[in-house]
N, C-alpha and C positions, 0 to 999 in steps of 0.2 A: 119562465126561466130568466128573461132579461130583469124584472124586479127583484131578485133572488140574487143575479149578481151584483147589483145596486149598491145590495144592503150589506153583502160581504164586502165589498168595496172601502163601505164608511170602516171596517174592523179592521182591513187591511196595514199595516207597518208603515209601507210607503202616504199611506192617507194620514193615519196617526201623527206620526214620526215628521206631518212636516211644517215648518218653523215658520210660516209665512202662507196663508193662503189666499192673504185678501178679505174683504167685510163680506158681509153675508148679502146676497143680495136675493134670497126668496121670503116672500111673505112669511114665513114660516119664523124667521127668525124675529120679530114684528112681534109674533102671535106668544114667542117664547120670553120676551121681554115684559109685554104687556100680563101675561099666566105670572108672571113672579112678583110682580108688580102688585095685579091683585092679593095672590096669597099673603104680600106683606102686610096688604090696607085692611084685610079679612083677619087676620090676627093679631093687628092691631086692636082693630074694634072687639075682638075676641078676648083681650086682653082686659080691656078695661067692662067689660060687660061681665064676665067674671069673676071680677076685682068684688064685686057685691056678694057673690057666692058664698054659701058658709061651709061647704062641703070642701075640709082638706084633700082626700081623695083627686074630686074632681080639682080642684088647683093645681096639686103637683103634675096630673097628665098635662093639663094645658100648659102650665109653666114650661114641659120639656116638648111640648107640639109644637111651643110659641120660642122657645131657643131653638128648635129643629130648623123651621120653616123662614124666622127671623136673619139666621147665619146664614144656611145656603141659600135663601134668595139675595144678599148681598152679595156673597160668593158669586153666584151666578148671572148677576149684574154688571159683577166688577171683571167678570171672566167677556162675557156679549161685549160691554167695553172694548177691551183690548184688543179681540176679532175685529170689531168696528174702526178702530184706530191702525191695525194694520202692527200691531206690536209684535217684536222680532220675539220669537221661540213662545211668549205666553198669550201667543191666539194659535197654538198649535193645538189641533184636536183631542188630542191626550190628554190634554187639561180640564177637557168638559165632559170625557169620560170618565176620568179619575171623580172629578166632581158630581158622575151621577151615582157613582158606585159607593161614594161615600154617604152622600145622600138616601139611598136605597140603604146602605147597610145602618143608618142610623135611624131611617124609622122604624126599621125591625126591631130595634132595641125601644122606641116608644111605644109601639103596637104592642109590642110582650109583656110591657112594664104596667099599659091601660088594659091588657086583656085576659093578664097571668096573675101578675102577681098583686094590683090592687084589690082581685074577687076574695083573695087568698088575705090581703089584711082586712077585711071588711069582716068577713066571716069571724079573722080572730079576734077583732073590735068585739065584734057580738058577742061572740063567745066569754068573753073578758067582763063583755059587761053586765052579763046575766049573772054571771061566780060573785062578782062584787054585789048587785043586788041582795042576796044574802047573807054577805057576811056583815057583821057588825061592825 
């Protein structure tokens, strides 16, 4: 029960809502800097590893994996910053929530895009391509 109110705690209005809390001072937030940190260097080198690809398909997913991952680990650098520095109203918690919720609702939209709709142009590629094979 004590973990459980912990965690309501972090959703709480007064925790949210407040302007000032000070740098972070558990390991965790260390571990949160260095996880973006890599994701940046990981698609970077994804990026240009890539680059040799001849598969339009696979390009455009990475290209919106590599804007996805690219933005909000800045974001969320420049957000750990600010907590760190002690910045009045933009080290308020709200802002790293707002920031994951965007985050989550954006790779939903890259997940659907790599899992939906590329199977869906691949297939009409094919299909497209067998009709032209016959005709003259």
């Amino acid at each position: 029960m004590g973990v459980f109110m912990q965690v309501m705690n972090l959703f709480s209005p007064d925790y949210l809502f407040q302007r000032n809390l000070g740098p972070f001072t558990s390991n965790l937030a260390w571990f949160f800097l260095g996880l973006l940190g890599l994701g940046l260097l990981v698609t970077l080198w994804l990026r240009f590893k890539v680059a040799k690809n001849k598969d339009i398909f696979t390009k455009k997913v990475l290209k919106r994996f590599f804007t996805l991952v690219w933005t909000m680990g800045w974001v969320g650098i420049v957000l750990w910053t600010f907590r760190q520095v002690n910045a009045q109203y933009l080290s308020a918690p709200i802002l790293l929530l707002i920031w994951a919720l965007i985050s989550a609702f954006w790779l939903v939209f890259v997940l659907r895009y790599w899992l939906k709709i590329v199977p869906d142009r691949r297939k009409r590629l094919a299909l497209e391509t067998s009709r032209k094979q016959y005709l003259p």
